[in-house]
C-alpha positions as CSV (number, residue, x, y, z in Angstrom):
1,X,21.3,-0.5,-0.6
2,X,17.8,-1.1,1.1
3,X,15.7,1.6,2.8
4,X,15.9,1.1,6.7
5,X,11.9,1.0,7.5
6,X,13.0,3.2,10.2
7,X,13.6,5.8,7.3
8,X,10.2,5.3,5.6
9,X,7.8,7.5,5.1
10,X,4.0,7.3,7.1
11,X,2.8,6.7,3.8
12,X,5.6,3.6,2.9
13,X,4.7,1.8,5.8
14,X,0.9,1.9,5.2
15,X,1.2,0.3,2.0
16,X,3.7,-2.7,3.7
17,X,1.3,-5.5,5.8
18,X,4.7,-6.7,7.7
19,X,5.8,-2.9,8.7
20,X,2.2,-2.0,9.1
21,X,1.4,-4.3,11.7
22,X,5.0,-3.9,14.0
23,X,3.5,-0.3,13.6
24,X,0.0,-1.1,15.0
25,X,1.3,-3.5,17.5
26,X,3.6,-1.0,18.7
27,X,0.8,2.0,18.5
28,X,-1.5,-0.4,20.6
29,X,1.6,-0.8,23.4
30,X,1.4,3.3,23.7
31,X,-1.8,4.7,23.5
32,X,-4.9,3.6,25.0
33,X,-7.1,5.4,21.9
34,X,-4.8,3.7,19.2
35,X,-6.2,3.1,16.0
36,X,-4.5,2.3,13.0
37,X,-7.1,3.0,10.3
38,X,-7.5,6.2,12.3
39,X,-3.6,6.5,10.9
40,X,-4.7,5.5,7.6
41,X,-7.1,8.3,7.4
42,X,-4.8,11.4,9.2
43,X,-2.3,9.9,6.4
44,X,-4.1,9.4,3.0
45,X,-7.0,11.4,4.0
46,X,-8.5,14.0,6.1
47,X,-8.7,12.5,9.5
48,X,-7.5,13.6,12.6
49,X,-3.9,15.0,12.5
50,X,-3.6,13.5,16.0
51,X,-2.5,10.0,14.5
52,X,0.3,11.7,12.8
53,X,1.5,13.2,16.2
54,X,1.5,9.3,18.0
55,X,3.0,8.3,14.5
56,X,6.4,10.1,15.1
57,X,6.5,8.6,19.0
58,X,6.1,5.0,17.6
59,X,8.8,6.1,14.8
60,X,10.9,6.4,18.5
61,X,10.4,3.3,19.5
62,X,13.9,1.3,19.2
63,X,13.4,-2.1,17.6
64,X,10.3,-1.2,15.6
65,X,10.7,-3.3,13.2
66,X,12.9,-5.4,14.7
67,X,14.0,-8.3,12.1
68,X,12.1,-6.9,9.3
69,X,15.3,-5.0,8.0
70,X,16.7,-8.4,7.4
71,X,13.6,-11.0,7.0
72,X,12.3,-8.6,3.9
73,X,15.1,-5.6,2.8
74,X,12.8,-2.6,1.7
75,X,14.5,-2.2,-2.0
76,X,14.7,0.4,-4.2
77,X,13.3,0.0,-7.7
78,X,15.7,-2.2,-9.8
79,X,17.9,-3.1,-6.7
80,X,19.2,-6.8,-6.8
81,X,17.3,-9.0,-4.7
82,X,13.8,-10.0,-3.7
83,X,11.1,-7.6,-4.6
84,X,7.4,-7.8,-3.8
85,X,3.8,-6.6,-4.9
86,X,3.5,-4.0,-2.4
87,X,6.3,-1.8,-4.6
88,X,4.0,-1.5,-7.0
89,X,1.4,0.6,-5.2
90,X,4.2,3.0,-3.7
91,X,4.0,6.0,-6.4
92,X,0.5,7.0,-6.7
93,X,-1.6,5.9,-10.0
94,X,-1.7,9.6,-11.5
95,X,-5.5,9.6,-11.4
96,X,-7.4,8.9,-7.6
97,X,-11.4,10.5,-8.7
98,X,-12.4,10.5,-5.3
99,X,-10.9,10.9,-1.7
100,X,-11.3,7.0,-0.7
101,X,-9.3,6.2,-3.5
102,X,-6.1,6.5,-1.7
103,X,-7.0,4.7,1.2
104,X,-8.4,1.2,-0.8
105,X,-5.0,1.9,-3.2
106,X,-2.9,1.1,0.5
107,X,-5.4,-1.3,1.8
108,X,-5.1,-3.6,-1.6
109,X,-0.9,-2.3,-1.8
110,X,-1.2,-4.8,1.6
111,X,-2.5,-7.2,-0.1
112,X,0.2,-7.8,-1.9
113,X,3.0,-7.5,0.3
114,X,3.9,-11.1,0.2
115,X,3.2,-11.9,-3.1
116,X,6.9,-12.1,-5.3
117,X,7.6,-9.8,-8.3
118,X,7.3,-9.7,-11.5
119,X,3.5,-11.4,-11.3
120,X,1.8,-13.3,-13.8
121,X,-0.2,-10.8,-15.2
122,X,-3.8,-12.9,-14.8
123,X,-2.8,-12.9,-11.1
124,X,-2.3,-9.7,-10.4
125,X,-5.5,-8.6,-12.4
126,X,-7.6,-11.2,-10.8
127,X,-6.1,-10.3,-7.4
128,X,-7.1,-6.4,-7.7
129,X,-10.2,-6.9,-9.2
130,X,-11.3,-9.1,-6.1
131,X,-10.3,-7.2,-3.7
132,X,-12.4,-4.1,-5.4
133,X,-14.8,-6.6,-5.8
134,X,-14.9,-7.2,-1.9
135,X,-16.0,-3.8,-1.5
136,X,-18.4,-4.2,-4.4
137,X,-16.7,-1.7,-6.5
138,X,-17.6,-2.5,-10.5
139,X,-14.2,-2.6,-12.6
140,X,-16.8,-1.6,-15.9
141,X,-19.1,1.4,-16.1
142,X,-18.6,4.6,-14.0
143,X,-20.0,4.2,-10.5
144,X,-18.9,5.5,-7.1
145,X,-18.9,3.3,-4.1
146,X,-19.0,4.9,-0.7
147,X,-17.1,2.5,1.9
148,X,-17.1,3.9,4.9
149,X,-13.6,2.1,5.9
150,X,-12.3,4.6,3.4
151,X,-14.3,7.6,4.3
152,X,-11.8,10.9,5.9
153,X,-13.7,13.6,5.1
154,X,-13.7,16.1,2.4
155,X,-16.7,16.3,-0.5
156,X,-16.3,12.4,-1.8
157,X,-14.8,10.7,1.4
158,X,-14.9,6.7,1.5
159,X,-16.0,7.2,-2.4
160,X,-14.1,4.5,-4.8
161,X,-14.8,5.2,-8.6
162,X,-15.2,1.9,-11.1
163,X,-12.7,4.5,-13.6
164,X,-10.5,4.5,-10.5
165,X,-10.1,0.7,-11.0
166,X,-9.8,0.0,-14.2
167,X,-6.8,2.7,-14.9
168,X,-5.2,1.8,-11.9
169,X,-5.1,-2.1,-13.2
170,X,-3.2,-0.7,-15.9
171,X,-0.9,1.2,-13.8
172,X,0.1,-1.8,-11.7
173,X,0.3,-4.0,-15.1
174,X,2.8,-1.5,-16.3
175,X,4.7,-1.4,-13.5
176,X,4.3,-5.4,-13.1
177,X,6.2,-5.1,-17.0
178,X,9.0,-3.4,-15.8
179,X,10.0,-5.8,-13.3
180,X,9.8,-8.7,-15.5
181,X,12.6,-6.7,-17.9
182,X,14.8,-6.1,-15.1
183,X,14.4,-9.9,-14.3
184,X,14.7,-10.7,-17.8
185,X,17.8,-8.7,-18.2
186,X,19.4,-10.4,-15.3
187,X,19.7,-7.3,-12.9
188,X,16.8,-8.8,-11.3
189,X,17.8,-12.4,-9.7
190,X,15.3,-14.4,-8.3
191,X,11.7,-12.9,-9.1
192,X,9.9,-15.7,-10.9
């Protein structure tokens, strides 16, 4: 049975473009200082606690996500129907190296939001490795990038690490694997 994005967690809906912007939308209609990467950072990070406190009053706000529920069912792993790139990004990747790791893993997780599951593999490679590559962070070698989108304090904030991309690739390539099986094995219907 699907997850109510009323249920989710901060976290869930940050790494979810449709859920993320009924959020900011909805943040926008509330509070004049509104500012979802400010979210981003209180969540992920070590911003300003202050978003999480305006977080739970737009959690109160009936009709959040309105059709979302129904347009694009937030499924569990393996659940029959529909599933999409974003589910890859929602456990963390076992190894972040710096504190803006987090924060460009959700910004690419809504990247993929739309994008059907199981990926061809090339794809979902390619698709990563640009959108480090828009923040010109090398997937070779073993360099740190500050971005300042990313930066929420603490000793490497808004730092991405090139090691940081190139075992999370493999992470989401795994994971990309296990969807294709379930697809394969017919428990999956739909994904290709």
């Amino acid at each position: 049975m699907p997850v109510p994005y009323e249920k989710l967690t901060v976290k869930d809906i940050l790494y979810h473009q449709a859920a993320y912007d009924c959020f900011d939308d909805c943040g926008r209609q509330l509070f004049d200082g509104w500012d979802i990467i400010g979210l981003e950072k209180a969540a992920l990070g070590c911003g300003d606690n202050h978003y999480l406190y305006m977080a739970e009053q737009i959690r109160n706000n009936p009709g959040l996500f309105n059709d979302l529920n129904e347009r694009m069912p937030f499924l569990k792993f393996a659940e029959a129907g529909q599933h999409y790139g974003y589910e890859l990004f929602l456990s963390d990747p076992g190894f972040w190296g710096s504190r803006g790791a987090p924060l460009f893993w959700a910004f690419a997780a809504r990247r993929f939001t739309y994008d059907k599951l199981p990926m061809d593999e090339r794809y979902l490679q390619k698709k990563y490795l640009d959108i480090a590559a828009e923040f010109h962070i090398p997937s070779d070698g073993d360099e740190y990038v500050y971005i300042e989108r990313f930066a929420a304090g603490g000793m490497s904030s808004g730092v991405v690490g090139s090691r940081f991309i190139r075992e999370s690739i493999n992470t989401l390539m795994s994971r990309n694997r296990k969807y294709r099986t379930f697809s394969n094995e017919g428990r999956h219907h739909d994904a290709t």
